[in-house]
TIBADREN-846557 format. One line per 2 residues: their letters; for each residue x, y, z of N, C-alpha, C. Coordinates in steps of 0.2 Angstrom, whole numbers, padded with zeros to 4 digits. Layout:
// residues N
a = X Y Z X Y Z X Y Z | ...
END
This chain:
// residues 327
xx = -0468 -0070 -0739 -0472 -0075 -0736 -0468 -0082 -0735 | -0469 -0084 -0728 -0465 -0092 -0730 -0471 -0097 -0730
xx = -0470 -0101 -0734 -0474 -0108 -0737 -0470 -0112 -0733 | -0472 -0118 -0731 -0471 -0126 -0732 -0473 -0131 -0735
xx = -0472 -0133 -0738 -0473 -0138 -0744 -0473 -0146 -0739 | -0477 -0148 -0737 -0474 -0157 -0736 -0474 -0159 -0744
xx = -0470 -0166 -0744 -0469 -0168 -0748 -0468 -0164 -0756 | -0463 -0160 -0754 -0461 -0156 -0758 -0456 -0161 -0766
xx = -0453 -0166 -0763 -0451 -0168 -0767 -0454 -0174 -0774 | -0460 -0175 -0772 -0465 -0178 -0774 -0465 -0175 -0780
xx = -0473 -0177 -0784 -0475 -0176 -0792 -0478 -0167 -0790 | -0483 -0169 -0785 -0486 -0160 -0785 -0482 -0156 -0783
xx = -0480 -0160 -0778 -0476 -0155 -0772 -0470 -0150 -0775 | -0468 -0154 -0779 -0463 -0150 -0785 -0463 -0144 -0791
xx = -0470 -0147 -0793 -0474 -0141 -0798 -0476 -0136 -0793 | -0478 -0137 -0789 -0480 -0132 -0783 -0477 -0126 -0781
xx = -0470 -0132 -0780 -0462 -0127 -0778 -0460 -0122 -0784 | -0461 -0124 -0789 -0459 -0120 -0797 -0466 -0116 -0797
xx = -0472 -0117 -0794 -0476 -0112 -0797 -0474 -0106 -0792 | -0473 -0107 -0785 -0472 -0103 -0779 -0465 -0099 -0782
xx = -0458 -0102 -0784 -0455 -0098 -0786 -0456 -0095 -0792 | -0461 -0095 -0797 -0461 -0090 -0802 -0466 -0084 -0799
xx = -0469 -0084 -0794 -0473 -0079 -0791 -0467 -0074 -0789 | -0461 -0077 -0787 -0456 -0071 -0784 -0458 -0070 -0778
xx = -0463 -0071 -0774 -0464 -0066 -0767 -0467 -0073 -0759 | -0463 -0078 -0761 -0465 -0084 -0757 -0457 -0086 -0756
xx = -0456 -0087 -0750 -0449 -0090 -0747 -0451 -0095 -0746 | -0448 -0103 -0748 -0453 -0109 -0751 -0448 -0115 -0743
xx = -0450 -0117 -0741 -0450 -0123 -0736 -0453 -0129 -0739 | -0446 -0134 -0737 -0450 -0141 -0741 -0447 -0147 -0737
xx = -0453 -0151 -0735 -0451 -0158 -0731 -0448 -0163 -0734 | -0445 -0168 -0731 -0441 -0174 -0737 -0440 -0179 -0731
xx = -0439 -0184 -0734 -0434 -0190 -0729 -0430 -0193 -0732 | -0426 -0195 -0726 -0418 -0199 -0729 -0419 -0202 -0737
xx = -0426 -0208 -0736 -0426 -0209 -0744 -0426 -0207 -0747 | -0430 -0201 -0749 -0434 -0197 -0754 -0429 -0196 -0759
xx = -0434 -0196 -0767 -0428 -0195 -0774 -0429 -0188 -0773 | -0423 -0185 -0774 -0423 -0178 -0775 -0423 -0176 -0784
xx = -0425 -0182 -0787 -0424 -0179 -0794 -0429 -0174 -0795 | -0433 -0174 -0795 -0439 -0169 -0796 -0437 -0162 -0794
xx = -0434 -0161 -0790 -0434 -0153 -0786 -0425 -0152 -0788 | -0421 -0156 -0792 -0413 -0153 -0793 -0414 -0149 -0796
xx = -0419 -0147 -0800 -0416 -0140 -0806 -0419 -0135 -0802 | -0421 -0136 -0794 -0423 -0128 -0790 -0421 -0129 -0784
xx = -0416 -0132 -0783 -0414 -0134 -0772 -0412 -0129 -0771 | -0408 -0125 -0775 -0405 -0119 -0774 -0407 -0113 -0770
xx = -0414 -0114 -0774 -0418 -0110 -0771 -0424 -0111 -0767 | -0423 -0117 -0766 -0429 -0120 -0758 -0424 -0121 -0754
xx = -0427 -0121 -0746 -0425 -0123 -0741 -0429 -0130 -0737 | -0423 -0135 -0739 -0427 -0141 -0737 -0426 -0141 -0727
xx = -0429 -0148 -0727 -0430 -0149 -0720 -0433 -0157 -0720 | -0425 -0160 -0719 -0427 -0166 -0717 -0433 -0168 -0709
xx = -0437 -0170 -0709 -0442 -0172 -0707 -0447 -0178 -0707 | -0447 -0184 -0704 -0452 -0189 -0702 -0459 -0184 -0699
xx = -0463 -0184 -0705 -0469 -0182 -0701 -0473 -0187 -0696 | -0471 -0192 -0696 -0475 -0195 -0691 -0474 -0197 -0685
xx = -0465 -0190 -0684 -0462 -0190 -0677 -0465 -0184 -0675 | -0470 -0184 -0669 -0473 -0178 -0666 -0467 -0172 -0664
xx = -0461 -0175 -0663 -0456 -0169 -0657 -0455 -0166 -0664 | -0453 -0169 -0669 -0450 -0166 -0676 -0452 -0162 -0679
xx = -0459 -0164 -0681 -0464 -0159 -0683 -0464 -0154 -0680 | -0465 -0154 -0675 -0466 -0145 -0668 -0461 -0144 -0667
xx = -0456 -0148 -0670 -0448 -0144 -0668 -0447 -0140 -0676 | -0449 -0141 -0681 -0448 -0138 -0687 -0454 -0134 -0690
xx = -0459 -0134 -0686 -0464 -0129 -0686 -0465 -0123 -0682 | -0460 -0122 -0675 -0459 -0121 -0672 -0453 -0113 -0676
xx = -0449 -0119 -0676 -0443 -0114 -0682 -0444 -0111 -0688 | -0450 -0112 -0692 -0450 -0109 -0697 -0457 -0106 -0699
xx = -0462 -0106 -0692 -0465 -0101 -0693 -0467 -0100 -0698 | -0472 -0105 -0704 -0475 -0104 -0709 -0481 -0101 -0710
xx = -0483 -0097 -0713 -0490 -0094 -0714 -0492 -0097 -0718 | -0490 -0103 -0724 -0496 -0108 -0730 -0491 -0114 -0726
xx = -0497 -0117 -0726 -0493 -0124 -0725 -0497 -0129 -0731 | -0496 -0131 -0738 -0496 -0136 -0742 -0497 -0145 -0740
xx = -0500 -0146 -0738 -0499 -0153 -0735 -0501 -0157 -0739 | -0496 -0160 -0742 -0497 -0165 -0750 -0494 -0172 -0748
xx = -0487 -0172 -0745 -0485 -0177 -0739 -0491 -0182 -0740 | -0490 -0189 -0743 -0493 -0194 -0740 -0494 -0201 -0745
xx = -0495 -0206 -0741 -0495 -0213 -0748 -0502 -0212 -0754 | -0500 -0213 -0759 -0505 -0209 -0763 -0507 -0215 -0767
xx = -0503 -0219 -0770 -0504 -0224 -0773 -0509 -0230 -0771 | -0515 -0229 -0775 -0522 -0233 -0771 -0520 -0240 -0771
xx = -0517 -0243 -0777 -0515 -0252 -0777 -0512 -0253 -0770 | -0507 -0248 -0770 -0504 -0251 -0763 -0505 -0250 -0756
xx = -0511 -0247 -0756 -0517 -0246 -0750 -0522 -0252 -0748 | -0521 -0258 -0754 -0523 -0264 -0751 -0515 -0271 -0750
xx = -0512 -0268 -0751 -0505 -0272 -0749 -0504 -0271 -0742 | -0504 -0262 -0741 -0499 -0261 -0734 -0506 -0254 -0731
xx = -0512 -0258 -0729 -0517 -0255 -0726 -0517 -0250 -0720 | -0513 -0254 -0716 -0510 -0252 -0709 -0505 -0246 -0711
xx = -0500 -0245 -0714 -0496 -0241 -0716 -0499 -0236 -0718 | -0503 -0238 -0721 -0506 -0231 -0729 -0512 -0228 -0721
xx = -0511 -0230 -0717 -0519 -0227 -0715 -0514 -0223 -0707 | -0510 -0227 -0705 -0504 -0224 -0699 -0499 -0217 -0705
xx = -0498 -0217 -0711 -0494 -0212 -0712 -0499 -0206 -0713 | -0504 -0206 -0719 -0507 -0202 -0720 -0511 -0198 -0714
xx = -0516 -0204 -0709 -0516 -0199 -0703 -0513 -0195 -0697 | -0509 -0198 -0695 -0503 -0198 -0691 -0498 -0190 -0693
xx = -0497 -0191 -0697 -0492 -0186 -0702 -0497 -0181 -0701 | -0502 -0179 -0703 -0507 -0175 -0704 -0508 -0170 -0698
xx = -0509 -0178 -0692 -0512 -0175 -0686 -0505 -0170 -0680 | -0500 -0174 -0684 -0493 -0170 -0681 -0492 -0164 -0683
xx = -0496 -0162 -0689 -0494 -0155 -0691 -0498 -0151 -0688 | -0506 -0152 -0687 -0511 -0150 -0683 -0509 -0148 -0677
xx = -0505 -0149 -0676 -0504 -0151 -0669 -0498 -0146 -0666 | -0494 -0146 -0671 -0488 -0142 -0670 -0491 -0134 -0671
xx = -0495 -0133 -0678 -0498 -0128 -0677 -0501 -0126 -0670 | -0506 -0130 -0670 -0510 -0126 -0662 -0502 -0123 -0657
xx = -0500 -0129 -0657 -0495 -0127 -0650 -0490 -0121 -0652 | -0490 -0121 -0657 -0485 -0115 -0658 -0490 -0110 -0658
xx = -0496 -0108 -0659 -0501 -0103 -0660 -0498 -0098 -0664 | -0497 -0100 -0672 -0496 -0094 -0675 -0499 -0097 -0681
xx = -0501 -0087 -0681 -0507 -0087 -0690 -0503 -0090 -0695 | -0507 -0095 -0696 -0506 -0100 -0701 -0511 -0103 -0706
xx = -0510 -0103 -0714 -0515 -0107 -0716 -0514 -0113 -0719 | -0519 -0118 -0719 -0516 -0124 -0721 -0523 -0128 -0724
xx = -0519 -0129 -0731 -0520 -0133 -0737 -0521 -0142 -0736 | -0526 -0144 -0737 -0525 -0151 -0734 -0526 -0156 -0739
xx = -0524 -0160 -0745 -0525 -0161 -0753 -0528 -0169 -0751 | -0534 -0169 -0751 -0538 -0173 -0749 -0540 -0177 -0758
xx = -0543 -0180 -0758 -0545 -0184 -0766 -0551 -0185 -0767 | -0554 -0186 -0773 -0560 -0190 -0777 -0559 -0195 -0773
xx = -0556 -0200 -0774 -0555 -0207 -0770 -0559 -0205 -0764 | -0562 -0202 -0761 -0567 -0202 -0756 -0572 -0204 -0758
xx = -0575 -0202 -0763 -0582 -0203 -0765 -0584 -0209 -0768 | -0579 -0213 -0768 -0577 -0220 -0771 -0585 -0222 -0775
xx = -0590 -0226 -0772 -0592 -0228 -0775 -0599 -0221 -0779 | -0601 -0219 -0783 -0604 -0215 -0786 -0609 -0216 -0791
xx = -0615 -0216 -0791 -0619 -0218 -0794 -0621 -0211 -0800 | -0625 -0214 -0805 -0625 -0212 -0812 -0628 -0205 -0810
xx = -0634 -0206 -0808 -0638 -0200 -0805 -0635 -0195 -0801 | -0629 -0196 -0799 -0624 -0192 -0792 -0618 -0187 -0797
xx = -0617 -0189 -0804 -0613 -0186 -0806 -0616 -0179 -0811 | -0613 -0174 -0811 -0605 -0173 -0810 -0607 -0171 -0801
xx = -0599 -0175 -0799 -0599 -0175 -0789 -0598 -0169 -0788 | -0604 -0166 -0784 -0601 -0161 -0780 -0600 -0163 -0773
xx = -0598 -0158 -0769 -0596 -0158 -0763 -0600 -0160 -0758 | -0604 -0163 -0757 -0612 -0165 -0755 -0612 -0171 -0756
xx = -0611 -0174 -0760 -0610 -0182 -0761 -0610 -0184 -0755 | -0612 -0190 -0753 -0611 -0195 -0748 -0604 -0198 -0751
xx = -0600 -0202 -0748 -0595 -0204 -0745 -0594 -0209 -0744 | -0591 -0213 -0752 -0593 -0221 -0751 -0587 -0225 -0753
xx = -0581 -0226 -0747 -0574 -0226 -0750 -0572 -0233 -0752 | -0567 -0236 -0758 -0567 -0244 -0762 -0561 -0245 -0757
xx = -0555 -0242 -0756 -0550 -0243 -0756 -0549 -0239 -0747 | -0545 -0243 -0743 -0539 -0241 -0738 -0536 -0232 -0740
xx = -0535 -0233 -0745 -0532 -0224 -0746 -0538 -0221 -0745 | -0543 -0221 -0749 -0547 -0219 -0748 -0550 -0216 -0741
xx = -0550 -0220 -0737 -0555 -0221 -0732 -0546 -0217 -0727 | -0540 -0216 -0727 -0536 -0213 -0724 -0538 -0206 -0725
xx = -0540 -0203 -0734 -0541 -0199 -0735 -0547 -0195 -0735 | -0553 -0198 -0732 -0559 -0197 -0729 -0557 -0194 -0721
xx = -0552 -0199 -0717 -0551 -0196 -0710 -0546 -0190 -0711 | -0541 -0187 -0716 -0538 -0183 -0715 -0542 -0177 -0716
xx = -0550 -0178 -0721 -0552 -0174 -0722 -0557 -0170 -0719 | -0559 -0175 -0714 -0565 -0174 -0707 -0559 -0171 -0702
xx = -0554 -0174 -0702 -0548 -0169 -0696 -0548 -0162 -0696 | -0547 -0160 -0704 -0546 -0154 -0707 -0552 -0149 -0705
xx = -0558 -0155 -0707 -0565 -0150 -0703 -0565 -0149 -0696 | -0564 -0155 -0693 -0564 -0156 -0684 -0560 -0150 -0681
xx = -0553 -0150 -0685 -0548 -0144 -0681 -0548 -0136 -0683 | -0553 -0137 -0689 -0557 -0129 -0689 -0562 -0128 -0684
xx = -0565 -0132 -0683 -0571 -0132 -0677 -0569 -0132 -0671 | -0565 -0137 -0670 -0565 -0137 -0663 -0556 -0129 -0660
xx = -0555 -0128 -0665 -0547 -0126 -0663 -0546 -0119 -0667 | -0552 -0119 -0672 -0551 -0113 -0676 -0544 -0112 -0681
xx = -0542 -0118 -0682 -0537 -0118 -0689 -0538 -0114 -0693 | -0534 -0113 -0701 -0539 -0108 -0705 -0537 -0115 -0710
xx = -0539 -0118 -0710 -0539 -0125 -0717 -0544 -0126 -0720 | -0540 -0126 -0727 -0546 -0129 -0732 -0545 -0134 -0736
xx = -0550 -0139 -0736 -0548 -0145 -0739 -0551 -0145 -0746 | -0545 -0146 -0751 -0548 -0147 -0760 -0547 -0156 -0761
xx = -0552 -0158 -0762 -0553 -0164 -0766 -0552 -0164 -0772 | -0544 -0167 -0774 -0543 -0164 -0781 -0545 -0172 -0786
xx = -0547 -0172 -0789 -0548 -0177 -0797 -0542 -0180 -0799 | -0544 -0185 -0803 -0536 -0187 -0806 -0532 -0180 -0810
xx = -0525 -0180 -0807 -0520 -0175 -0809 -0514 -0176 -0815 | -0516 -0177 -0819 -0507 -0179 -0821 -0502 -0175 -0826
xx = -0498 -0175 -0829 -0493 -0172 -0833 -0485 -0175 -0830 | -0479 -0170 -0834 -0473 -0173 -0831 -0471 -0175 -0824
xx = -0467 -0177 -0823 -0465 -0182 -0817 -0471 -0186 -0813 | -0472 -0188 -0817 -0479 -0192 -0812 -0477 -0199 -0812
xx = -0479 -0202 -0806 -0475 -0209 -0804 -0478 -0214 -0809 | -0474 -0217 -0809 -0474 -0222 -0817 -0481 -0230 -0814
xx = -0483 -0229 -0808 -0486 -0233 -0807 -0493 -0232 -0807 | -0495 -0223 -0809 -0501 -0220 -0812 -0501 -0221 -0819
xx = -0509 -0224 -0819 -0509 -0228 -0827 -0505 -0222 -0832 | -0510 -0215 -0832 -0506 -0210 -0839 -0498 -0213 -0840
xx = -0495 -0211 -0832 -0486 -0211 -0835 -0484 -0217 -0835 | -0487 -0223 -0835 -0485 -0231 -0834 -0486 -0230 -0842
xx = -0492 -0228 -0845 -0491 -0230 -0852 -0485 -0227 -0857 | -0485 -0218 -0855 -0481 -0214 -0857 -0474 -0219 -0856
xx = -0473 -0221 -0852 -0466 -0223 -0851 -0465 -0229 -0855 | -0471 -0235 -0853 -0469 -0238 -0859 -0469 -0236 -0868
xx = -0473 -0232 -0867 -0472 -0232 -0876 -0465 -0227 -0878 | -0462 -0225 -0873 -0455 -0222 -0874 -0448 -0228 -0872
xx = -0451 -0231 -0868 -0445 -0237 -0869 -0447 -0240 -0875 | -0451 -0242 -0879 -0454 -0245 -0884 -0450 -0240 -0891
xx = -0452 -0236 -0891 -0448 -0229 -0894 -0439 -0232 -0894 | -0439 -0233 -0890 -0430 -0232 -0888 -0427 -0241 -0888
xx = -0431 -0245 -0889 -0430 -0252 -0890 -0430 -0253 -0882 | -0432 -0251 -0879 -0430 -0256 -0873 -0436 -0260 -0867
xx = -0439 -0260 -0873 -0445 -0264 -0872 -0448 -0267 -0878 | -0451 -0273 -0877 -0455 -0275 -0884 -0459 -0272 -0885
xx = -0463 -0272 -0891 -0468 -0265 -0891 -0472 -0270 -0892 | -0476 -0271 -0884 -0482 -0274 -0879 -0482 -0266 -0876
xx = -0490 -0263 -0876 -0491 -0260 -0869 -0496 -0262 -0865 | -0494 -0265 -0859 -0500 -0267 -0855 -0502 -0264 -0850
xx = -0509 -0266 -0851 -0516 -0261 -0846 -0519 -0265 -0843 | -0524 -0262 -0840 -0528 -0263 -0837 -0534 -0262 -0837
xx = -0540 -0261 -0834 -0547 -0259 -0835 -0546 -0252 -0838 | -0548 -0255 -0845 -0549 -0247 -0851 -0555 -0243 -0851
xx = -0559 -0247 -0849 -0566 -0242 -0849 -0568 -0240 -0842 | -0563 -0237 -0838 -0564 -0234 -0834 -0564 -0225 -0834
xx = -0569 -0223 -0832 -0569 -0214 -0834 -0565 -0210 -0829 | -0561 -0207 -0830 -0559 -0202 -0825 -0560 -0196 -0827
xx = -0559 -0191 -0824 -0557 -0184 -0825 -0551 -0180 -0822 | -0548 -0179 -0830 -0540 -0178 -0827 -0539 -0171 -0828
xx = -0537 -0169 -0824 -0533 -0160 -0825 -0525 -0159 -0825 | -0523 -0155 -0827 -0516 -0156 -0826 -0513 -0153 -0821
xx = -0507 -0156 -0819 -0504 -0154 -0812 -0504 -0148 -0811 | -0501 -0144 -0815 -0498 -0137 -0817 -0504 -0132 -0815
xx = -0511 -0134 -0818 -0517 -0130 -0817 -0519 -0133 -0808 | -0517 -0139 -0807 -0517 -0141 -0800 -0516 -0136 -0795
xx = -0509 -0136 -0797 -0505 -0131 -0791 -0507 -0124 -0789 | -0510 -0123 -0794 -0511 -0116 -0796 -0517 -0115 -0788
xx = -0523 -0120 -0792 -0528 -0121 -0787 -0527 -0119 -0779 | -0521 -0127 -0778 -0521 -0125 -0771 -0516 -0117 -0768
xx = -0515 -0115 -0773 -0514 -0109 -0769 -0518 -0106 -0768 | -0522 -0104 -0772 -0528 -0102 -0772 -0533 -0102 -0767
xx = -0534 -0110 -0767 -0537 -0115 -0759 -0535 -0108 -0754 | -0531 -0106 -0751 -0529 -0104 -0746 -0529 -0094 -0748
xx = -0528 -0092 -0753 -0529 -0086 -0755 -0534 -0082 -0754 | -0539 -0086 -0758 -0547 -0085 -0757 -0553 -0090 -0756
xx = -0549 -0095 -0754 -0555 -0099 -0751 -0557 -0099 -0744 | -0562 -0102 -0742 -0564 -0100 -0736 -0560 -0105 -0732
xx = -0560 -0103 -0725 -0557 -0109 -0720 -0564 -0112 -0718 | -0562 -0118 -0716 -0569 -0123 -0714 -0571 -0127 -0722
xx = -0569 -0126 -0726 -0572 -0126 -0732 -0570 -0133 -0736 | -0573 -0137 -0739 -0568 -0141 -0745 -0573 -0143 -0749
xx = -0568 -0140 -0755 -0570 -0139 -0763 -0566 -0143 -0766 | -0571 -0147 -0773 -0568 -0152 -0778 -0564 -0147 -0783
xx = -0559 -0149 -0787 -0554 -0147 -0789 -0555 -0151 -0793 | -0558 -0150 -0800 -0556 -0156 -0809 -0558 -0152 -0815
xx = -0559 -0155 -0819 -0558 -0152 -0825 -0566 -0153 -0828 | -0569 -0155 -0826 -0579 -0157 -0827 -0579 -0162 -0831
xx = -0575 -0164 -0835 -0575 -0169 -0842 -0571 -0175 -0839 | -0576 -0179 -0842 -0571 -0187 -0842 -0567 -0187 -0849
xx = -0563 -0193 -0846 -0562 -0198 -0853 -0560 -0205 -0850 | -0561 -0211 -0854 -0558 -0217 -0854 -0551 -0217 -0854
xx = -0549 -0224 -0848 -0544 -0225 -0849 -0541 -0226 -0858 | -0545 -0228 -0859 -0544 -0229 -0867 -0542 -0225 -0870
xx = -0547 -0220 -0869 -0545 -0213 -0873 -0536 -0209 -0873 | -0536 -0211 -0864 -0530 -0209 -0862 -0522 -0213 -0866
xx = -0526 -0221 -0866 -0522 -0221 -0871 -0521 -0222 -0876 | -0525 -0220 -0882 -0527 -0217 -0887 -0522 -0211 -0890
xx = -0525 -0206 -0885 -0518 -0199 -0886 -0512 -0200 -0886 | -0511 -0204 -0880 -0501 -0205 -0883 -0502 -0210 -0888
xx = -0504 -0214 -0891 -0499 -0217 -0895 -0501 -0211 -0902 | -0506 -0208 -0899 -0507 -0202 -0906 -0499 -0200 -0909
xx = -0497 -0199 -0905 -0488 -0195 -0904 -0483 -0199 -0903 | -0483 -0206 -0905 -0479 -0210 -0907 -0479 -0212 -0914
xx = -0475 -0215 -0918 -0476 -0220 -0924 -0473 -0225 -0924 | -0473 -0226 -0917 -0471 -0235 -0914 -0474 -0239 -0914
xx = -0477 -0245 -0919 -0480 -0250 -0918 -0481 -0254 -0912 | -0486 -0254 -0910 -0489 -0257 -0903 -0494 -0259 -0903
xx = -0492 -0264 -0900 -0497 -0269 -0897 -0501 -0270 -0890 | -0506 -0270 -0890 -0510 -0268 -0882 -0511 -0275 -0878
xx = -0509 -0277 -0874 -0511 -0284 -0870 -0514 -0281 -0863 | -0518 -0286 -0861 -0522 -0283 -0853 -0516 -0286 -0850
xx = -0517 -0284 -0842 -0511 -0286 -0839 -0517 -0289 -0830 | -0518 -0296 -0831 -0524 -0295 -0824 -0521 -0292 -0818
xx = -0516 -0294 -0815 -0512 -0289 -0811 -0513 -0284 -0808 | -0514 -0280 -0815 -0515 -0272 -0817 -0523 -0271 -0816
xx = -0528 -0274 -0815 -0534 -0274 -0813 -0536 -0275 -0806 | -0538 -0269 -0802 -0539 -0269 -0794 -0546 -0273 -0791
xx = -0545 -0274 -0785 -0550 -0278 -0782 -0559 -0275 -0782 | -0557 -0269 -0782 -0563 -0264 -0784 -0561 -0259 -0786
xx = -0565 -0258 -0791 -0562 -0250 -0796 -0567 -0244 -0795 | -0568 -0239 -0795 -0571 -0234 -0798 -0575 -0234 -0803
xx = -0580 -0233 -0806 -0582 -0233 -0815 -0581 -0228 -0817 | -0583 -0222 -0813 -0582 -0216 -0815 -0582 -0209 -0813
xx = -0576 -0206 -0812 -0576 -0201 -0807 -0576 -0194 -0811 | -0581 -0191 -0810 -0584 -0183 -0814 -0584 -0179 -0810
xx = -0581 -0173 -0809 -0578 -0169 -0802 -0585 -0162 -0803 | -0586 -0160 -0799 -0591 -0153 -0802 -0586 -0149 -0797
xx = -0582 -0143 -0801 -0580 -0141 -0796 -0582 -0132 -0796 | -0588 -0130 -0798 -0591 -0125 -0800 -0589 -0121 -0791
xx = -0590 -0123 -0785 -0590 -0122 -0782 -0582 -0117 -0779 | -0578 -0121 -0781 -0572 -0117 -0783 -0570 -0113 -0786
xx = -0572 -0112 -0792 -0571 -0108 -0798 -0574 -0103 -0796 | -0580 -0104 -0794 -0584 -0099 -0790 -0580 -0092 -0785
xx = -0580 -0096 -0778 -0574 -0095 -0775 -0568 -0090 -0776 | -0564 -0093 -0780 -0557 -0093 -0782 -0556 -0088 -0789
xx = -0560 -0092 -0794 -0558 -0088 -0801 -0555 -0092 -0804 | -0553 -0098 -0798 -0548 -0104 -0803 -0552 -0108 -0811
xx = -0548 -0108 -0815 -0553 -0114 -0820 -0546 -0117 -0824 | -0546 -0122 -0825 -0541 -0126 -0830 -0538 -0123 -0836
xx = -0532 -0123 -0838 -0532 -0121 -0844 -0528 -0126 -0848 | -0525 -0129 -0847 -0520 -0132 -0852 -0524 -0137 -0854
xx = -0523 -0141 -0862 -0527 -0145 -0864 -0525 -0151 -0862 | -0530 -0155 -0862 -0526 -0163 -0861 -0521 -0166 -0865
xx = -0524 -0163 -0872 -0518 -0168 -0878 -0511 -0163 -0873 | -0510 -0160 -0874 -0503 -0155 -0871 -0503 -0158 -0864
xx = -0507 -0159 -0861 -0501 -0164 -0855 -0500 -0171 -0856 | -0504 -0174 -0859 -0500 -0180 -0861 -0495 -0180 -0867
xx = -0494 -0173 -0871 -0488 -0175 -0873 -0482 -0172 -0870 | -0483 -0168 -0865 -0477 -0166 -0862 -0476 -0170 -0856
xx = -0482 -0176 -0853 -0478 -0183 -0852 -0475 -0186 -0854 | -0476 -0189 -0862 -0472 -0193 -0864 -0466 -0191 -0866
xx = -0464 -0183 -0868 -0458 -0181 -0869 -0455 -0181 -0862 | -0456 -0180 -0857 -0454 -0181 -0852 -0453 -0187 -0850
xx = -0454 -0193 -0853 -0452 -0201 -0850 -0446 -0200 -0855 | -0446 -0198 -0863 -0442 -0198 -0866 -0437 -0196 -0866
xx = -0435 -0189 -0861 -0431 -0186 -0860 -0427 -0190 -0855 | -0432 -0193 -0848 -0429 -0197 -0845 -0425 -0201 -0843
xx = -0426 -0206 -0848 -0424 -0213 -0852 -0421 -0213 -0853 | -0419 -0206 -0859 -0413 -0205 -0864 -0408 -0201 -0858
xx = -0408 -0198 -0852 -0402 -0197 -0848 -0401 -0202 -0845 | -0405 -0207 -0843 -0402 -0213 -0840 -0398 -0218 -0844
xx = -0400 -0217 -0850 -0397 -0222 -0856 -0389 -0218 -0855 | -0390 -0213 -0856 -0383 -0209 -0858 -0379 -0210 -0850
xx = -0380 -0211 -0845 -0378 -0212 -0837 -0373 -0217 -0837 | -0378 -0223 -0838 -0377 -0231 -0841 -0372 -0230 -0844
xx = -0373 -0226 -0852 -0368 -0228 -0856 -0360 -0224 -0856 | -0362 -0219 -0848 -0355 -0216 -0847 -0355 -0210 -0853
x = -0358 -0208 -0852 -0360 -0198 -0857 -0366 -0201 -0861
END
C-alpha cells in the first residue's frame, strides 16, 4: 500500500512514519519544504520517499498526487501552534485551508481510490461549558483562536468533499498529543526542555509558565498515530471522531510529573507572555465513539510519556552540546 504523509517531517507526522514502517506492508510518501528540519525523520529517510512540495501550490500538489497515486493520504501538514494563530491570522488560515483544498482537489481530478485522513483538533470546540463535558462529537462549535476556526473550515471541507464528490475522508479531532519530539513551544516540551537545560546548567533553574490551572487531555503521540491509521482502516468515510484519552490534568500536574524525575532545584515564575488572549479552561475529549468503531484505546501511561519527553530534550541538548563542543 502507498501512504502519504503531509508533513511527514513534523512531531506526528514522524511517529506516524516509524509506526507505518514497523507495520512492514505500507510504502510510506512524505511531503517537506525547502525549510523543513529533517531532524525528526533522519534515523528513517532511508526508508521513506520524500517529496518536496508547497502544498498551497495547486499545479504541485496534482503533479505529485498524480505521480504517486496514494491510496492513505495522512494530512497532518499545517500551522499548528495556537499562540501564533493570533500573531499571523491571515497566514494560519491561507496555509491550513488552502493546503487542504489543493489536495482535495488533486484527488478528485486524478480520480483514484483514495483515502484520506484529515487531523482536525479539540481547539474546535474552543469555548465548552461544564454541563457539555466529556465532548463528544455533537458539541456545538465555539472556536477562541484563528487556528481554531481554520480548523473548523478544514473540517467542514472534509464533510462537504464527501458529500458533494464522495471522497472517502474521515476527520479525527484529536486532543492535546504529546511525547518525544514535540515542539518546544507546546507547554509539556517547553517545560521538559527547560528543566533539562536546568539539569545541564544551561539555564538558571527558573521554569516559567503560564496559566497552570488549565485542564487538558493529553494522550500520547505514539497511541495518536496508531488511531489515525485506524481512522482510515475502520472508520467510516463522512465521519469525524474525537481521538483523547477521557481524563484531564492540570497544567500543574503536567508539571508536577516532570520535575518528579529531576533532582534539580527549581524554581517556578509565571511568565505573562506565556498567558493567551483567551484560553480554554478545559478540554475532556469523549471518544467512546471511536473506540467503538475502531478498537482503538490508549495505552501508554502519561508518567511514561513525559519521561520519555524529558529524556528526550536530554538527549537532545546533550548532542548539541557535544556539536558545539566539536565531539
Amino acid at each position: 500500500m502507498k501512504a502519504l504523509i503531509t508533513g511527514i517531517t513534523g512531531f506526528a507526522g514522524s511517529h506516524l512514519a516509524e509506526y507505518l514502517l514497523a507495520r512492514g506492508d505500507v510504502e510510506i510518501y512524505g511531503t517537506y519544504r525547502a525549510r523543513s528540519r529533517m531532524d525528526h525523520i533522519a534515523h528513517i529517510a532511508d526508508r521513506i520517499r520524500l517529496v518536496e512540495c508547497e502544498l498551497q501550490d495547486r499545479e504541485a500538489v496534482e503533479k505529485m498526487i498524480a505521480q504517486i497515486k496514494p491510496e492513505h493520504i495522512y494530512h497532518l501538514a499545517a500551522q499548528s501552534f495556537v499562540p501564533a494563530s493570533w500573531s499571523f491570522p491571515a497566514e494560519t488560515l491561507m496555509n491550513n485551508i488552502v493546503s487542504q483544498l489543493n489536495i482535495f482537489e488533486a484527488v478528485r481530478m486524478a480520480d483514484i481510490p483514495c483515502k484520506i485522513q484529515v487531523a482536525c483538533s479539540s481547539e474546535e470546540y474552543g469555548l465548552v461549558y461544564p454541563d457539555e463535558l466529556p465532548v463528544q462529537e455533537t458539541n456545538p462549535l465555539r472556536p477562541q483562536s484563528p487556528y481554531a476556526v481554520s480548523k473548523i473550515a478544514q473540517d467542514f471541507l472534509g464533510y462537504q468533499y464527501f458529500q458533494s464528490y464522495g471522497l472517502s475522508i474521515v476527520r479525527t479531532r484529536t486532543f492535546n498529543h504529546t511525547g518525544p519530539r514535540r515542539g518546544e513551544r507546546f507547554v509539556t516540551s517547553n517545560f521538559a526542555k527547560q528543566i533539562a537545560q536546568i539539569e545541564l546548567g544551561l539555564q538558571p533553574p527558573h521554569v516559567y509558565v503560564g496559566n497552570l490551572q488549565a485542564r487538558r487531555d493529553f494522550t500520547d503521540v505514539r497511541d495518536v498515530v496508531k488511531a489515525y491509521w485506524l481512522a482510515l482502516e475502520r472508520g467510516v468515510p463522512g465521519s469525524v471522531y474525537n481521538i483523547s484519552s477521557g481524563s484531564t490534568r492540570t497544567i500543574q500536574e503536567v508539571l508536577d510529573t516532570l520535575l518528579s524525575f529531576t533532582s534539580a532545584p527549581v524554581q517556578i515564575l509565571v511568565d505573562p507572555k506565556r498567558l493567551r488572549p483567551s484560553d480554554v479552561e478545559v478540554l475532556l475529549g469523549d471518544a467512546t465513539a471511536f473506540c467503538e468503531q475502531t478498537g482503538w484505546k490508549p495505552e501508554i501511561p502519561f508518567h511514561q510519556t513525559m519521561r520519555d519527553l524529558l529524556q528526550y530534550w536530554r538527549d537532545t541538548l546533550q548532542a548539541q552540546a557535544r556539536t558545539k563542543g566539536g565531539g
